[in-house]
C-alpha positions in Angstrom: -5.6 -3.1 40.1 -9.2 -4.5 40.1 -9.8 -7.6 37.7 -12.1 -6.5 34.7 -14.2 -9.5 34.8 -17.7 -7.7 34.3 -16.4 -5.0 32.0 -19.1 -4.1 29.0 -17.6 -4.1 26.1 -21.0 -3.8 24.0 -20.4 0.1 23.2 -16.8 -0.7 21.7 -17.7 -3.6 19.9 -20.6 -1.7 18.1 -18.2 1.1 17.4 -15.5 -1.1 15.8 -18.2 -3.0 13.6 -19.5 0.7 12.6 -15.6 1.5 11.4 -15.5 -1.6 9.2 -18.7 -0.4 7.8 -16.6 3.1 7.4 -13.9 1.2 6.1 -15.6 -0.8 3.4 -17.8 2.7 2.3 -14.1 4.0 1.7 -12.4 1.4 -0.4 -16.0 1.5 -2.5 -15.6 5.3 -2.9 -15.6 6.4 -6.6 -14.1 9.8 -6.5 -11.1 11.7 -4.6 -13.7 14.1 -3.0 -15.7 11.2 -1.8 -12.7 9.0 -0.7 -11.9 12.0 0.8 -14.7 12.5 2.8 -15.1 8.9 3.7 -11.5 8.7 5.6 -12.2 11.6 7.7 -15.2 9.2 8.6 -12.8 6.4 9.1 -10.2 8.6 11.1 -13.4 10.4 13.1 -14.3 6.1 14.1 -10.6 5.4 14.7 -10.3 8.1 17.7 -13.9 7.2 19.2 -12.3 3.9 19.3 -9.0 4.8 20.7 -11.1 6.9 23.7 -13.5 4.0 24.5 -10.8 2.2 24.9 -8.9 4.9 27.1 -12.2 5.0 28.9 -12.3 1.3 29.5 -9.0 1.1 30.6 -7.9 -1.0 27.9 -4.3 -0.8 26.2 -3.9 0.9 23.2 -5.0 -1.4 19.9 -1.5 -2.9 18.7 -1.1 -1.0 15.1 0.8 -4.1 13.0 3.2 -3.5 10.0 1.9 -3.9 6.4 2.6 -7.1 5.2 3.1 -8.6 1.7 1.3 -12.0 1.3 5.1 -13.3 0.5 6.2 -12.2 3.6 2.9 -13.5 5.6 3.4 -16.4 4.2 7.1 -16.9 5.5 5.9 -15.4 8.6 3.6 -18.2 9.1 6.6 -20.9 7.8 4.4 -21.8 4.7 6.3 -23.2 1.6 7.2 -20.2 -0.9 6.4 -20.8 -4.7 
């Protein structure tokens, strides 16, 4: 397989800053309709994502388990309170 040393990443990088932007509009959204509307936004930004990727050939983004701050913390071998 061919190195990807001059690969562009430019287009994916814009597209993942726009779905933060999606992402913070969502957790600001003040009703059910609007949340509503705003995570088909998200999940619209989250495919786009997954097919530049595809297109890139990059590997599928890693999808890591929720977490509780407890259990990050442990994780990370910090002192629990």
């Amino acid at each position: 397989m061919k190195a990807m040393t001059n690969l562009d990443l430019s287009h994916l990088h814009a597209l993942m800053d726009g779905l933060s932007r999606k992402r913070q509009s969502l957790s600001n959204a003040k009703t059910p309709r609007e949340r509503e509307i705003r995570q088909v936004h998200v999940n619209q930004a989250e495919r786009e994502i997954a097919g530049e990727r595809k297109f890139l050939g990059l590997p599928p983004e890693e999808v890591l388990p929720e977490m509780s701050i407890d259990d990050l913390a442990t994780a990370l071998g910090l002192p629990s309170d």
